[in-house]
C-alpha positions in Angstrom: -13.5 -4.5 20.1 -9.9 -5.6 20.1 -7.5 -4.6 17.9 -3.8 -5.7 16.4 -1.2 -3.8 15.4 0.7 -4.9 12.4 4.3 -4.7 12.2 7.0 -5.9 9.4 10.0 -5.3 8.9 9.3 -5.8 5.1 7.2 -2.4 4.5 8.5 1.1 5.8 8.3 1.7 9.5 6.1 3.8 11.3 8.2 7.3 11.4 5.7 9.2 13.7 3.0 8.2 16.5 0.8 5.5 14.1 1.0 2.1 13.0 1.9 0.5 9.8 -1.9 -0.9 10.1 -4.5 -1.9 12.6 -6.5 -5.6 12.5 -9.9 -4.8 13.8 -12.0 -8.2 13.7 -12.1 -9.2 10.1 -10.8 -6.0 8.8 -7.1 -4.4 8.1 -6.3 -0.8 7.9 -2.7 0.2 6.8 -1.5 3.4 6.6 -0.6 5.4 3.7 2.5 4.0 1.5 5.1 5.9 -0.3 7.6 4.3 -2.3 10.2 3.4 0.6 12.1 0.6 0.4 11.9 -0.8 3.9 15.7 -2.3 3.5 17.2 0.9 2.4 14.7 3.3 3.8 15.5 5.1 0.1 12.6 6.5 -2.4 12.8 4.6 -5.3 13.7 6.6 -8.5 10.3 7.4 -11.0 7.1 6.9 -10.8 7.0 3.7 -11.9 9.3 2.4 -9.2 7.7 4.4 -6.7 4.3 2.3 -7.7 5.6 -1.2 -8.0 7.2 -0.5 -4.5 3.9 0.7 -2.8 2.4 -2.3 -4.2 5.3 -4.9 -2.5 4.8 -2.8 0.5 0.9 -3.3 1.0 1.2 -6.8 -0.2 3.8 -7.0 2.9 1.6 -5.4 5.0 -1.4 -8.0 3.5 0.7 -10.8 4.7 1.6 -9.4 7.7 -2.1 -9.2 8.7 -2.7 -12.7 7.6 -3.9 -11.9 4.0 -3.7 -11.8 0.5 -3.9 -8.8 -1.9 -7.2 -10.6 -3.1 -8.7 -9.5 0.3 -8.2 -5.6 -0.2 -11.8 -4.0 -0.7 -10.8 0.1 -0.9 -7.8 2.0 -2.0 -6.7 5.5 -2.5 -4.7 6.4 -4.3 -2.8 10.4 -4.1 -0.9 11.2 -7.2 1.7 14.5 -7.2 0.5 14.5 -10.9 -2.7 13.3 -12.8 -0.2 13.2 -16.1 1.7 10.1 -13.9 -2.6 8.0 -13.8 -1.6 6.0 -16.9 1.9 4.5 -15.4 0.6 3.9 -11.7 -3.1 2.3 -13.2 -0.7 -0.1 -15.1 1.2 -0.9 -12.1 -1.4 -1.3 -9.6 -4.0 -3.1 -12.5 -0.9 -6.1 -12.5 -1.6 -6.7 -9.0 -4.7 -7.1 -8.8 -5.2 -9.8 -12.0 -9.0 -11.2 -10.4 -11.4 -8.8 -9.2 -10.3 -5.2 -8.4 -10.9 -3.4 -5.0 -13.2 -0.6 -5.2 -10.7 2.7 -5.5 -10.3 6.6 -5.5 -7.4 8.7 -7.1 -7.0 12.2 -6.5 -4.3 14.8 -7.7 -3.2 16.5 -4.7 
């Protein structure tokens, strides 16, 4: 099985030995997003900034494997602090207006 690695300039770089994501067939795999800008390389202030950039990085990373948000299936999603759900489900519920992806969110 061949695979793709997925590069953009337009979500945070890889910073260690991985990719931003991996095309396997009819499938994309990105890694885990914080909320870098990939311009400044800066974490955006709040929680709420921090979601809404996540979200403009894996849509980045959507396009950059061909796609569309409307193709993600799964997400996870790891929150410092359950108290912060409310803010990030609003956030990641606007970009996802037609069906939703199947997701988990943990407190870690």
């Amino acid at each position: 099985m061949q695979k793709k690695v997925l590069v953009t300039d337009k979500a945070p770089g890889a910073i260690g030995p991985y990719s931003q994501g991996i095309v396997s067939g009819s499938f994309a795999f990105f890694s885990g997003q914080l909320g870098l800008d990939p311009a400044t390389g800066q974490l955006a202030e709040g929680v709420r900034a921090q979601a809404e950039q996540i979200m403009k990085n894996i849509q980045a990373l959507c396009e950059a494997a061909g796609g569309s948000m409307d193709g993600i299936v799964k997400t996870t999603i790891f929150l410092k602090n359950m108290a912060d759900f409310a803010a990030v489900n609003e956030i990641y519920g606007a970009h996802f207006p037609g069906a939703k992806p199947a997701r988990s969110t943990v407190a870690v």
